[in-house]
KEGU-39544 format. One record per residue (C-alpha): x negated, y negated, z; residue in one letter; residue number from 1. Coordinates in steps of 0.05 Angstrom, whole numbers. Example, Ala and Ser with C-alpha at 12.3 -4.5 7.8 and 13.67 -1.06 7.14 Angstrom:
! residues 2
    east   north      up  lumvex  dokol
    -246      90     156       A      1
    -273      21     143       S      2
This chain:
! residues 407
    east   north      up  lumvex  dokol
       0       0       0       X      1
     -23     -63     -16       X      2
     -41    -120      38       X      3
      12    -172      52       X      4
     -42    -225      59       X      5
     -95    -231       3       X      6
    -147    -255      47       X      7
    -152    -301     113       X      8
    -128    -365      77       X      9
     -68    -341      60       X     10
     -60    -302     127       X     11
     -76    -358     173       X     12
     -25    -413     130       X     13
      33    -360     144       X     14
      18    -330     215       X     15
       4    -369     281       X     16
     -59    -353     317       X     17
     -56    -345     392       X     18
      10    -311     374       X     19
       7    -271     325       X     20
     -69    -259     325       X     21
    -134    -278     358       X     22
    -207    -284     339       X     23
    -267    -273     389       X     24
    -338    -285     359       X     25
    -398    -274     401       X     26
    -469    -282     381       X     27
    -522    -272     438       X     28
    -595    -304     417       X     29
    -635    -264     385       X     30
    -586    -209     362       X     31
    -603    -177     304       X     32
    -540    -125     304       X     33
    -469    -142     304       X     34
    -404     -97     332       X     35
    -343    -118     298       X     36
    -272     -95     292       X     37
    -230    -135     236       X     38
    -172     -89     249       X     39
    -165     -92     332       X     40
    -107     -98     365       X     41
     -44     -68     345       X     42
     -68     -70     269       X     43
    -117       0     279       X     44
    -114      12     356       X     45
    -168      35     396       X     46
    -229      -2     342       X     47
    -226     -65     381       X     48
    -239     -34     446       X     49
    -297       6     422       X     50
    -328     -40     381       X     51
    -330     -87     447       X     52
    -361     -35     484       X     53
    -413     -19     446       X     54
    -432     -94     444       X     55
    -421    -105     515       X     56
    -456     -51     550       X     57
    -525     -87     556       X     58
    -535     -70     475       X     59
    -545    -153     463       X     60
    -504    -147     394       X     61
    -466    -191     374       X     62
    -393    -184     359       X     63
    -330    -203     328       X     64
    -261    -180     332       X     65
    -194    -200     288       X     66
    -139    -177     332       X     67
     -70    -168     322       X     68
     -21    -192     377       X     69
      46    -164     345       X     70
     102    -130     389       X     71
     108    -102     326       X     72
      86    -108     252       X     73
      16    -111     263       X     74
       4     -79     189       X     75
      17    -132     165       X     76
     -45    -169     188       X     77
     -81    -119     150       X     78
    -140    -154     105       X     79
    -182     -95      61       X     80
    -258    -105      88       X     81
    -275    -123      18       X     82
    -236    -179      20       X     83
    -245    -199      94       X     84
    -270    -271      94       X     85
    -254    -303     157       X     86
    -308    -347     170       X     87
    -329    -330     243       X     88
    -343    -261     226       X     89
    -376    -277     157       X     90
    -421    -330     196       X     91
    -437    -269     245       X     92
    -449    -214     202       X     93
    -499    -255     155       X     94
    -531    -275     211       X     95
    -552    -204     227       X     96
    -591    -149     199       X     97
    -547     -88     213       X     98
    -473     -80     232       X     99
    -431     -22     261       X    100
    -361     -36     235       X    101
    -307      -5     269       X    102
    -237      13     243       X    103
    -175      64     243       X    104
    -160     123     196       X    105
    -112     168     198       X    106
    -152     233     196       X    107
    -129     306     197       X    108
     -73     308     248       X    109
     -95     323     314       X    110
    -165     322     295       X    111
    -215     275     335       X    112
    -261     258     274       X    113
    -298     210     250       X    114
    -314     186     180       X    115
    -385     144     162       X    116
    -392     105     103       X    117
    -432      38      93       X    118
    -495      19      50       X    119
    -539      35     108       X    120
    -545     104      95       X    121
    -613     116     150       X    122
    -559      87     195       X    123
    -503     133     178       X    124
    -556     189     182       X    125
    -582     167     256       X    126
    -502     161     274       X    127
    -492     225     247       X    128
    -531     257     294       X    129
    -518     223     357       X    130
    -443     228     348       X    131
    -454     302     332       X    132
    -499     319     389       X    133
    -448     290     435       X    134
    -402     329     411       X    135
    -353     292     368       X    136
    -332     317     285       X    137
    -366     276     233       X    138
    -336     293     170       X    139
    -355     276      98       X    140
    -331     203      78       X    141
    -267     197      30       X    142
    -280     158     -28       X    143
    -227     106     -19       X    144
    -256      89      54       X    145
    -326     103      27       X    146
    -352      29      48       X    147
    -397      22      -1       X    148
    -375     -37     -34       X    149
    -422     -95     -29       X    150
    -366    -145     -14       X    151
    -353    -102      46       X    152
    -356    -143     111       X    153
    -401     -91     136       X    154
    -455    -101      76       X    155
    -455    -176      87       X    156
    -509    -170     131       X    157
    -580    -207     119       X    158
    -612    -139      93       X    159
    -546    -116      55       X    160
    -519     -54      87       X    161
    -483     -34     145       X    162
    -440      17     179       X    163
    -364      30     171       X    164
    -341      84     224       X    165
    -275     112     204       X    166
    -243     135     275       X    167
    -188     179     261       X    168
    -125     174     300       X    169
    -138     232     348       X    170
    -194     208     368       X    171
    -173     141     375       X    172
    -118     169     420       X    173
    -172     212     466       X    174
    -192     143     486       X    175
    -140     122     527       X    176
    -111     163     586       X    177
     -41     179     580       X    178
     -20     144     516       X    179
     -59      94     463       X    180
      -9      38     480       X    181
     -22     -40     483       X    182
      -4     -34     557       X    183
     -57      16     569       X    184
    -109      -7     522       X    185
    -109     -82     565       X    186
    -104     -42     628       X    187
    -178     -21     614       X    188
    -165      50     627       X    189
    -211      90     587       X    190
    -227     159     578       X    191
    -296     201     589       X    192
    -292     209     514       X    193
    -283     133     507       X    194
    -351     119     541       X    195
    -390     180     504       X    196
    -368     159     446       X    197
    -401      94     457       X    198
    -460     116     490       X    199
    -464     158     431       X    200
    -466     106     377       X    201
    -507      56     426       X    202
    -562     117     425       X    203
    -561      99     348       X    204
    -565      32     355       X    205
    -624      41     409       X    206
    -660     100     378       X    207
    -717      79     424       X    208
    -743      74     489       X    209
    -738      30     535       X    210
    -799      18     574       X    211
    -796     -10     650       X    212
    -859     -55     667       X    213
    -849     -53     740       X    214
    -925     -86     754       X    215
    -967    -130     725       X    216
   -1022    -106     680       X    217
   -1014     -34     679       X    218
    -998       1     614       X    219
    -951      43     590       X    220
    -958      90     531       X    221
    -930     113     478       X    222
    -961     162     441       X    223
    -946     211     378       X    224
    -992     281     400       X    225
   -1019     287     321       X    226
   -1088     254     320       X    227
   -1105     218     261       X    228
   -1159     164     234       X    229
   -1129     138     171       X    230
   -1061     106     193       X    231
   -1007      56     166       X    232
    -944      47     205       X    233
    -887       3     240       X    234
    -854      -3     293       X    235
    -803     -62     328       X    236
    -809     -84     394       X    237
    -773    -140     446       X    238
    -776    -155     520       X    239
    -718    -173     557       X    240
    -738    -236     585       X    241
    -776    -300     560       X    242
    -857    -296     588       X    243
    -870    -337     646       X    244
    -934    -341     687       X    245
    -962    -302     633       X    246
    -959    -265     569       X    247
    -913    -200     548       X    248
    -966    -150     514       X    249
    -940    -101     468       X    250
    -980     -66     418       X    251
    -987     -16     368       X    252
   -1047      38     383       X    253
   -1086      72     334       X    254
   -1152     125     339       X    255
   -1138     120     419       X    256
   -1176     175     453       X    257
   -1165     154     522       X    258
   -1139      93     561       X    259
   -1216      66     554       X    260
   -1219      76     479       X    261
   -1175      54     421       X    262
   -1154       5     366       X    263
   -1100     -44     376       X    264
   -1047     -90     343       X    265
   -1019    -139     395       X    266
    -965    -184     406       X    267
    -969    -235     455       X    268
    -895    -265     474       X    269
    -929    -336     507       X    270
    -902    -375     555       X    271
    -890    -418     503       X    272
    -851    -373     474       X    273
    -902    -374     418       X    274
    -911    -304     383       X    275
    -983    -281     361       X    276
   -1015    -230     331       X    277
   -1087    -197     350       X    278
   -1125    -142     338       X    279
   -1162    -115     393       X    280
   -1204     -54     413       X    281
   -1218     -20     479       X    282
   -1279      19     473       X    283
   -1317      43     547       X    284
   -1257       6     584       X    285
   -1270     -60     559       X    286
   -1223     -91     514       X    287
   -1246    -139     456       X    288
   -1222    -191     421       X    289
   -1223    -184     344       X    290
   -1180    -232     308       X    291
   -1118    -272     311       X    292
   -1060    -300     280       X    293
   -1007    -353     306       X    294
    -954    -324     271       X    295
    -907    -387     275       X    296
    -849    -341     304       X    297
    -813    -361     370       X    298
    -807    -306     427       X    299
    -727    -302     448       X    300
    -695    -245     503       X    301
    -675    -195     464       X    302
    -709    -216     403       X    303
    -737    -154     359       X    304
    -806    -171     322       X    305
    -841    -108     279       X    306
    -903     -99     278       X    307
    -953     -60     219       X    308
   -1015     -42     228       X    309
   -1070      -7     187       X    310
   -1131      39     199       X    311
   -1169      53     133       X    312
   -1245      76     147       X    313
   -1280      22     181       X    314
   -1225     -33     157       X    315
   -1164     -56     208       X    316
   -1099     -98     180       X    317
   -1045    -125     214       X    318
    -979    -167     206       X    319
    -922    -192     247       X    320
    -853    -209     234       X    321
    -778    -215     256       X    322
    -739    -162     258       X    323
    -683    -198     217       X    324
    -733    -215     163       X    325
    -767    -191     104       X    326
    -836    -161     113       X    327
    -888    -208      92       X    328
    -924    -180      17       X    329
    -993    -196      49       X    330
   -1032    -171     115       X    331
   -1033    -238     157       X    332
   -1103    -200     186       X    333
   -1160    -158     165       X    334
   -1222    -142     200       X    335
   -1278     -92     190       X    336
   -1311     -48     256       X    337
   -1350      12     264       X    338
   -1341      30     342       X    339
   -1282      81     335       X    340
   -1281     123     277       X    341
   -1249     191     304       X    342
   -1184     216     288       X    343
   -1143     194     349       X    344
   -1066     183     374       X    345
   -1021     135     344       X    346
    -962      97     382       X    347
    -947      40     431       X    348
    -978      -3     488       X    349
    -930     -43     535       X    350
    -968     -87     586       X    351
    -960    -153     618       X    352
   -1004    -205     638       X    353
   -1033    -202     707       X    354
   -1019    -278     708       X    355
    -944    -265     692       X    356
    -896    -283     741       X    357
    -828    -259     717       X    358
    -774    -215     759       X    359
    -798    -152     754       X    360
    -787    -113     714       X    361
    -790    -132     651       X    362
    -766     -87     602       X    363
    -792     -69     533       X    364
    -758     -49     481       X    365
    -785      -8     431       X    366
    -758      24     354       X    367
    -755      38     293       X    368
    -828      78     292       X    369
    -844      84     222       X    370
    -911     120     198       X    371
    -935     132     128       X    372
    -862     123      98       X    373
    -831     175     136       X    374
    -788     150     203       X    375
    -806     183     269       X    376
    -755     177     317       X    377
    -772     191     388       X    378
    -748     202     463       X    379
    -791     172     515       X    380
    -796     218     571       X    381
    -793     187     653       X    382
    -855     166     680       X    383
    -878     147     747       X    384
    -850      78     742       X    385
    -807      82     674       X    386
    -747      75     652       X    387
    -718     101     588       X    388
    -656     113     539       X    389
    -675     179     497       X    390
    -652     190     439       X    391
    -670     267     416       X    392
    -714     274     357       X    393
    -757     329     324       X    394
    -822     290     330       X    395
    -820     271     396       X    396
    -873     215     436       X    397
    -886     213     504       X    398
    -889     162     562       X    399
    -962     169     588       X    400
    -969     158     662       X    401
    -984      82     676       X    402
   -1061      71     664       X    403
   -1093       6     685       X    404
   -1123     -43     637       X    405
   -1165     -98     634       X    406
   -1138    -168     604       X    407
């Protein structure tokens, strides 16, 4: 059936918002992910309450949400996602990188299932697999709620693609105890399934660790068990709080052999809330300075930076950038040493300053591990003083008990 409205314009001239509809728009600093529901309400119930979840529950996305607020006739509100165009969500979806879009589908009846469609297809994949390994149906897309369309809200992100998850009816339903009814949904009654289901797609979303720095300048490691000399690979990282006293330290490790003896590519999140770039080694416990780049970037809470660095023989490359943005084409550093030249562990440093001041502790986020084309996911394992968010993966890294270092 065709929409009554063509798109917002013509909805908003004939309907009377605060009556029979609301919009909610909320874009935390530094969010490079948005949650949005452009059917909530009574237009596809159940949608609007997840996607507010998973952008609530300390996941700093941001997130949107068209509501319908109908006793009755909330179809009607319906606007196809290809031709959703209200300019709140538009301004918040292009504003971020990825999006999880939620909505309502019918489904097989009495089937909790979910459908996953979208142009972000390493996404879908990584959603796949959460949902399924917490035990909810993820079935094969139908063409006609494929997502796939480039005019899809979901797509209008800043890289292009994003996520549409199709929640069928049943599942919907298994939300809500007793009943999936207006009165219960704004009661705020939820289900086990409810809050698996979003812990579920938040593990996604995370697909990293987080990494508790409960003292000052004592590392924390994370480390892929396959030595290796020759490396090129990514990873994103942000801290949870702006530097103050002194620096945020995360890095990516290379040829490390020990806590006394590796390559490094470090971020420093200032107290300026300037963000620069350094390589580094650490070779008999002292760490060296090797060279640097003021990348121009501002540190934010929450705000995701990559970082890439290169090992090739006796050469070292690195470059910085925000998460939200395109990878520079050139290496913003390049050095030549001879000191380490082993095969050696690849994966991350979090440290901070021992002039740093902040509440402890901070917390580092860190994703997205990417080495020689091929994506390593990764569950961080407790340490002594860690904190973490696994998310299961076939090549997993480990949290290396804290080991002191020398700033």
């Amino acid at each position: 059936m065709a929409d009554l409205y063509a798109n917002y314009g013509a909805l908003a001239a004939a309907e009377v918002e605060g009556v029979a509809y609301s919009r909610t728009a909320v874009a935390p600093a530094g969010a490079t992910w948005s949650s949005i529901a452009i059917h909530g309400g009574g237009i596809e119930t159940g949608s609007g309450e997840m996607a507010r979840e998973v952008a609530q529950a300390g996941a700093r996305m941001a997130y949107y949400e068209f509501q319908g607020l109908k006793t009755s006739g909330n179809g009607d509100l319906h606007i196809t996602s290809t031709n959703f165009d209200e300019p709140l969500a538009v301004a918040l979806v292009t504003a971020t990188r990825r999006c999880l879009s939620f909505h309502g589908f019918v489904g097989t009846d009495g089937v909790p299932e979910t459908a996953l469609g979208g142009l972000d297809t390493a996404l879908v994949a990584s959603l796949t697999a959460t949902l399924t390994a917490a035990g909810f149906r993820v079935i094969t897309t139908p063409s006609e709620i494929g997502g796939t369309d480039p005019a899809n809200i979901c797509n209008r992100t800043s890289s292009g693609a994003g996520v549409q998850l199709e929640m069928s009816r049943a599942l919907r339903d298994s939300f809500f105890p007793g009943a999936n009814t207006r009165a219960i949904r704004d009661s705020g009654a939820r289900t086990e399934a409810f809050y698996r289901y979003a812990a579920a797609v938040r593990a996604a979303y995370l697909g990293r660790g987080l990494v508790s720095l409960g003292s000052i300048n004592s590392s924390r490691y994370c480390l892929l068990p396959a030595p290796a000399a020759d490396v090129d690979f990514t990873a994103s990282v942000s801290t949870d709080a702006l530097a103050g006293g002194g620096g945020h330290f995360p890095s990516l490790v290379a040829r490390y052999a020990d806590g006394s003896n590796m390559y490094l590519a470090r971020l420093e999140f200032s107290t300026t809330q300037a963000v620069i770039l350094t390589l580094r080694k650490r070779v008999g416990g002292t760490e060296t300075f090797l060279v640097q780049n003021t990348t121009g970037l501002t540190h934010a809470a929450g705000r995701r930076f990559r970082i890439r660095f290169q090992t090739a023989g006796s050469t070292l490359r690195g470059k910085a950038w925000q998460d939200d943005s395109p990878e520079p084409d050139a290496w913003q550093l390049e050095t030549t040493d001879t000191d380490l030249t082993a095969a050696g562990s690849l994966g991350m440093r979090s440290i901070l300053s021992s002039a740093n001041t902040n509440t402890l502790p901070v917390v580092a986020s860190w994703g997205d591990f990417t080495t020689l084309g091929n994506v390593q996911t990764f569950a961080v394992t407790r340490s002594v003083n860690g904190i973490v968010k696994p998310h299961a993966a076939p090549a997993p890294l480990s949290l290396a008990h804290p080991m002191r270092a020398a700033l």
